[in-house]
C-alpha positions as CSV (number, residue, x, y, z in Angstrom):
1,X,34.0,-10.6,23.3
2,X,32.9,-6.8,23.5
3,X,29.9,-7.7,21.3
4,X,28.8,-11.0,23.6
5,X,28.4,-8.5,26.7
6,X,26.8,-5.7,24.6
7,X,24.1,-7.5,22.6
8,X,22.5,-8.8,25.6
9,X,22.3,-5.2,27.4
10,X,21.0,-4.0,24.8
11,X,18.3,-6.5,24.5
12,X,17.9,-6.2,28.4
13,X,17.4,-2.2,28.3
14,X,15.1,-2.7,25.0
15,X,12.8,-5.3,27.1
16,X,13.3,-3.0,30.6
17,X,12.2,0.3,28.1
18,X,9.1,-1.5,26.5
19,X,7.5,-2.6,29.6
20,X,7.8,0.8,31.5
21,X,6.7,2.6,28.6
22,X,3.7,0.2,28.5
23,X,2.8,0.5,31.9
24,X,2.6,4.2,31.3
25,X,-0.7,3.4,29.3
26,X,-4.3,2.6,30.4
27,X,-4.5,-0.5,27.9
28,X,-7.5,-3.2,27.5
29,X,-6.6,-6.3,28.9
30,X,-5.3,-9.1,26.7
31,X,-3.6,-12.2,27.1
32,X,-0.2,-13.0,28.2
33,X,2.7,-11.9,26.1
34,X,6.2,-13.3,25.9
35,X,9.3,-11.1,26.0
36,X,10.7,-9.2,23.6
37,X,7.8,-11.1,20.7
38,X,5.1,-10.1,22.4
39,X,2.2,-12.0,20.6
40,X,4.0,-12.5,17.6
41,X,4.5,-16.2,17.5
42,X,0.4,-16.5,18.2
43,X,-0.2,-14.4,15.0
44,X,-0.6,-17.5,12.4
45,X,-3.6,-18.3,10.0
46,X,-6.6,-18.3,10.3
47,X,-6.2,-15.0,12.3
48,X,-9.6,-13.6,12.2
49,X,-10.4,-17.0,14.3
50,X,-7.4,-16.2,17.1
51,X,-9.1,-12.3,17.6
52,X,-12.2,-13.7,17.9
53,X,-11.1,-16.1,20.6
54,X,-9.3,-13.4,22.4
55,X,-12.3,-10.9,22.0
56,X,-14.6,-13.7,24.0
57,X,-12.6,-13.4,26.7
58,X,-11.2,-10.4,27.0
59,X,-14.3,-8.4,25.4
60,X,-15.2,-6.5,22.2
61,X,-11.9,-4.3,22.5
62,X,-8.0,-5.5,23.8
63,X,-4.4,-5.0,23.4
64,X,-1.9,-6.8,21.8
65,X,1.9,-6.1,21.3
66,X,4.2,-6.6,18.4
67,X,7.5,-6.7,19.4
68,X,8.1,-3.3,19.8
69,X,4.6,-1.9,19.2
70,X,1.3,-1.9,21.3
71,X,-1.9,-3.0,18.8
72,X,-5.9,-2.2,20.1
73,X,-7.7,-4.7,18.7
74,X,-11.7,-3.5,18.0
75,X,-14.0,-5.8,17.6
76,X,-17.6,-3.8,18.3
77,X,-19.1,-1.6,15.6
78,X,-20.3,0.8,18.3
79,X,-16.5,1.0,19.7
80,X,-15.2,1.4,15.9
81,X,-17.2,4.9,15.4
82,X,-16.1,6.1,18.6
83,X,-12.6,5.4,18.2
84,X,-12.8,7.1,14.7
85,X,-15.3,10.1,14.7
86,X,-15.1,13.4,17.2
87,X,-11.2,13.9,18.5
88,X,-10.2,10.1,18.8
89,X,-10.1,10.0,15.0
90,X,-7.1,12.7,14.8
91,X,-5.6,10.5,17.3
92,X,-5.7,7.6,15.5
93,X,-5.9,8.8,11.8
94,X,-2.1,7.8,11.1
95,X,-0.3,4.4,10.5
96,X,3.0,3.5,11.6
97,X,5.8,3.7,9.6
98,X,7.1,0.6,8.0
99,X,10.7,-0.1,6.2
100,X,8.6,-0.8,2.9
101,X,7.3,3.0,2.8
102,X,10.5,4.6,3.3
103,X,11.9,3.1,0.1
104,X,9.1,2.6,-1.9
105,X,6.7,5.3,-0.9
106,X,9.6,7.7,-0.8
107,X,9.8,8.3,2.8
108,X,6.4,8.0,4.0
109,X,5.6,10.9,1.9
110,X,2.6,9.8,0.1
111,X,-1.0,9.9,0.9
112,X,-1.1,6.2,1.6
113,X,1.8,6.5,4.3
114,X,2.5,9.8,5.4
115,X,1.7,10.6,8.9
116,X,-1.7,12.9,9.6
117,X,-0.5,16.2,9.1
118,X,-0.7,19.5,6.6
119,X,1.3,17.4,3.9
120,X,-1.1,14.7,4.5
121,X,-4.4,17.0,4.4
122,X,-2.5,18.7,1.3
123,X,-2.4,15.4,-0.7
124,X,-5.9,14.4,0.0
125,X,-7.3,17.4,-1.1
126,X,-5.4,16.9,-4.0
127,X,-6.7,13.3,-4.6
128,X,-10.4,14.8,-4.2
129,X,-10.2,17.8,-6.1
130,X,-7.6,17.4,-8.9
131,X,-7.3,13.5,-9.8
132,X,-10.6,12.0,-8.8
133,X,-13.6,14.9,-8.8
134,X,-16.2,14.2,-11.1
135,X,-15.5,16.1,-13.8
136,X,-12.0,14.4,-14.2
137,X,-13.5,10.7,-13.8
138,X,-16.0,11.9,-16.8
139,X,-13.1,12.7,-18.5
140,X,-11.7,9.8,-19.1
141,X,-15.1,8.0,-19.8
142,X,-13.9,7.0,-23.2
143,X,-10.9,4.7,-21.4
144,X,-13.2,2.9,-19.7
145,X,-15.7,2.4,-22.5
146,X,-12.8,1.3,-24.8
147,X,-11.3,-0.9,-21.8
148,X,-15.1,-2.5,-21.3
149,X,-14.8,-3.2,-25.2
150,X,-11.7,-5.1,-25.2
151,X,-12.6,-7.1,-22.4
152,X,-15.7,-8.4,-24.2
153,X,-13.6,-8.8,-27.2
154,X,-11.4,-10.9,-25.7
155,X,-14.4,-12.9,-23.9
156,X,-16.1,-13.0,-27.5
157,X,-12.9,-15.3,-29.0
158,X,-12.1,-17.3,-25.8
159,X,-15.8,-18.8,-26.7
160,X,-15.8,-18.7,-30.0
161,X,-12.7,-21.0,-30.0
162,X,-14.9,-23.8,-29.0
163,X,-15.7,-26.8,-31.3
164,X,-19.3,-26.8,-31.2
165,X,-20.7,-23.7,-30.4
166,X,-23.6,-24.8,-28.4
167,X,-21.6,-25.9,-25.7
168,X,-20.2,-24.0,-23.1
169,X,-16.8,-22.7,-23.1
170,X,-15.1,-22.1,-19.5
171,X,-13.5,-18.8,-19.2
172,X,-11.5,-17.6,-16.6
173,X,-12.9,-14.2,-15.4
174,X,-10.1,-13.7,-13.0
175,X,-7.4,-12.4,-14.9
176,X,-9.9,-10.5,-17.8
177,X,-11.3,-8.8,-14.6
178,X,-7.8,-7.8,-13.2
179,X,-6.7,-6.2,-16.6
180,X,-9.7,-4.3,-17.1
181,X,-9.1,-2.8,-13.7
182,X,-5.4,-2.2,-13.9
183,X,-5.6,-0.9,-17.6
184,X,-7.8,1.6,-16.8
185,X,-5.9,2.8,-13.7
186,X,-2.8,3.0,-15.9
187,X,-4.3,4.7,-19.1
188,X,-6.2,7.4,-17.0
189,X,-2.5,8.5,-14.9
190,X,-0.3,7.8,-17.8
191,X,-1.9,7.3,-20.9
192,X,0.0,3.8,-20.8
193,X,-1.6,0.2,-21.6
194,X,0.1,-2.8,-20.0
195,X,-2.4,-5.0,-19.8
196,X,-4.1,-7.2,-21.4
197,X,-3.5,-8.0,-25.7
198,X,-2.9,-4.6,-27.0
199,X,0.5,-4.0,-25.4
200,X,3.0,-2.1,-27.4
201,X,6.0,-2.5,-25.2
202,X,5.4,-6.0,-23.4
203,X,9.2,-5.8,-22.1
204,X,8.0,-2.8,-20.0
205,X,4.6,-4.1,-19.0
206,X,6.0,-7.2,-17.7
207,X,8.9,-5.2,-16.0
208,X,5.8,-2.8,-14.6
209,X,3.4,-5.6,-13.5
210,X,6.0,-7.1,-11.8
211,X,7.1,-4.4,-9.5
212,X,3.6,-3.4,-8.6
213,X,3.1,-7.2,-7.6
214,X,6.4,-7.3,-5.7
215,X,5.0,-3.9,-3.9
216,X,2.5,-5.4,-2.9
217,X,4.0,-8.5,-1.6
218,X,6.9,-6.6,-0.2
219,X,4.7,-4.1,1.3
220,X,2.1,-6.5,4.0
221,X,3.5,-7.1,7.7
222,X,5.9,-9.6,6.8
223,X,9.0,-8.0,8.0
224,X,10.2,-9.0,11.4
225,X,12.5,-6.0,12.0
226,X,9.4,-3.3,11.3
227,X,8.2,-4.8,14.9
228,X,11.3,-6.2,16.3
229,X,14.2,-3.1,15.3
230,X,16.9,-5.1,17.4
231,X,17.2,-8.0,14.5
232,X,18.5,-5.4,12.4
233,X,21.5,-6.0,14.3
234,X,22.1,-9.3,12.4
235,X,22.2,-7.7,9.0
236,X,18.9,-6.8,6.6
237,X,18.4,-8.6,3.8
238,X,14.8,-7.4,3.4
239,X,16.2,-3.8,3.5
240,X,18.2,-4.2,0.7
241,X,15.9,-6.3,-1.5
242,X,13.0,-3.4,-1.0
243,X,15.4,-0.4,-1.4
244,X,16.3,-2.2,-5.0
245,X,12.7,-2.5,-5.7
246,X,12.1,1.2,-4.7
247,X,15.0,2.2,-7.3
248,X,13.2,0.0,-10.0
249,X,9.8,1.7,-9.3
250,X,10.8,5.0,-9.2
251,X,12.8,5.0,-12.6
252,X,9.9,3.8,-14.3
253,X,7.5,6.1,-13.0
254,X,10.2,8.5,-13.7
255,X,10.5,7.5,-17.6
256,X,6.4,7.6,-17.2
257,X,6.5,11.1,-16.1
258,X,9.0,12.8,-18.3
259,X,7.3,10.9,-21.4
260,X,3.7,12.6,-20.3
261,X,6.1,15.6,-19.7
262,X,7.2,15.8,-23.2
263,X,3.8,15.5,-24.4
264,X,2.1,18.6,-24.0
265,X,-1.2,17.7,-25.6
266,X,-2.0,14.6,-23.4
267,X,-5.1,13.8,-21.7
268,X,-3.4,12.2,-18.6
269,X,-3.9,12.6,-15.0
270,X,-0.1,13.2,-14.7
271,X,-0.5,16.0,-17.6
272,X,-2.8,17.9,-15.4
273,X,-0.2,17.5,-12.5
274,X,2.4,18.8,-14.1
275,X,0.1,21.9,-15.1
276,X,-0.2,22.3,-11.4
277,X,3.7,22.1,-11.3
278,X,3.9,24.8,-13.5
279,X,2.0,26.8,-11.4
280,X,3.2,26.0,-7.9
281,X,6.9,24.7,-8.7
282,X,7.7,23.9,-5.2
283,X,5.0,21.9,-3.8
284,X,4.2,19.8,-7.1
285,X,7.8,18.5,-7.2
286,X,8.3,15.1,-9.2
287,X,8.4,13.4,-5.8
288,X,5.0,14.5,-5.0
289,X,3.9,13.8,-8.6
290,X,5.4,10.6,-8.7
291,X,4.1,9.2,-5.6
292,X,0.6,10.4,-6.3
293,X,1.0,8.1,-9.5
294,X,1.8,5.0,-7.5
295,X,-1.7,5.8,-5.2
């Protein structure tokens, strides 16, 4: 009985708290919203259509709410460099935090999720300087040369399987295209090919290329309770199925980084990491390191 009188108080001061926080704000118009969903229940495919409708009427920028957050939609290019150059860009330089980044991206800690900051400036100076400046790209020129070979190799024998050989052979450039782009990502920060024919360990590439697909699936905004925190009352079923795929990612880019670690003589991006852990122990921890490898 307690929890029939205390559920909907809650939802009551959760409703009473987002609208007199809201008011607090000079917002853009938009359209109507219903409690507690807000605009959710409008937000269905083709939505690119439903903003353009809304930016007809209520003009090239408005506001829409989430659930529990507000959202500025900007539909003007002119509006678009204002809101992101001068001070307005430190304002809104960050992205909110979602239940998929605190398990995966170990609590919002890497430079795709963490919030603007020093640890955020930290990591992209990082990015620019240590893993993707010029002269480490060159260095790993030969990957991609040898990646662009095998690629054509495989393209060669896909149409030289056809019966006569003056006919034209349909390839699918899909999936050739995908591996050469994951395969070189992989061999440049681990040294690692999982893609593609010449796969040593194809248990662990199928085990790898399915938890970077479930990442990606797991992390678009899918999940209810990231906009709506009161459902979480009701249990989390999502919570628990990304917190397991967070354990599964980071033991394998744990296994990826003590393997590069035992290998001193490697030509890796996460070799010359761990060179900077050396050096400054307590920044480049294997957190940092291993979140920089799932970038």
């Amino acid at each position: 009985m307690f929890y029939f009188i205390l559920l909907p108080l809650l939802l009551f001061l959760a409703y009473k708290f987002l609208f007199s926080k809201t008011e607090r704000f000079n917002l853009p118009p938009g359209p109507p919203s219903r409690p507690f969903v807000g605009h959710l229940h409008l937000m269905k495919p083709p939505i690119h259509r439903l903003l353009q409708r809304y930016s007809d009427k209520y003009g090239p920028i408005f506001s829409l709410r989430f659930g529990s957050r507000r959202v500025v939609v900007i539909t003007s290019p002119s509006l678009a460099q204002e809101a992101f150059t001068g001070q307005n860009d430190l304002i809104l330089s960050s992205r909110p935090l979602q239940l998929t980044a605190k398990y995966v991206a170990y609590n919002h800690t890497t430079v795709g999720t963490a919030p603007y900051g020093d640890h955020w400036r930290n990591l992209r100076r990082i990015c620019a300087n240590e893993i993707l400046s010029n002269n480490r790209i060159t260095n790993f020129l030969h990957i991609r040369k040898d990646e662009i070979r095998r690629m054509l190799t495989r393209l060669s024998r896909a149409t030289t399987h056809s019966d006569d050989a003056s006919r034209f052979t349909h390839v699918e450039l899909e999936p050739l295209l995908s591996d050469l782009t994951f395969n070189n990502i992989v061999r440049m920060v681990t040294g690692k090919t999982y893609y593609g024919d010449d796969v040593y360990n194809k248990e662990e590439a199928e085990l790898f290329k399915k938890l970077v697909y479930d990442i990606a699936v797991y992390s678009g905004a899918n999940h209810t309770a990231d906009y709506l925190p009161v459902l979480k009352l009701f249990g989390n079923k999502f919570e628990k199925e990304v917190k397991a795929l967070g354990k599964s990612m980071d033991d394998i880019l744990q296994r990826l980084l003590d393997e590069c670690r035992r290998d001193k003589d490697g030509n890796t991006m996460v070799n010359h990491l761990l060179s900077l852990q050396q050096q400054e122990p307590d920044y480049y921890t294997d957190v940092i390191i291993k979140g920089l490898m799932m970038v």
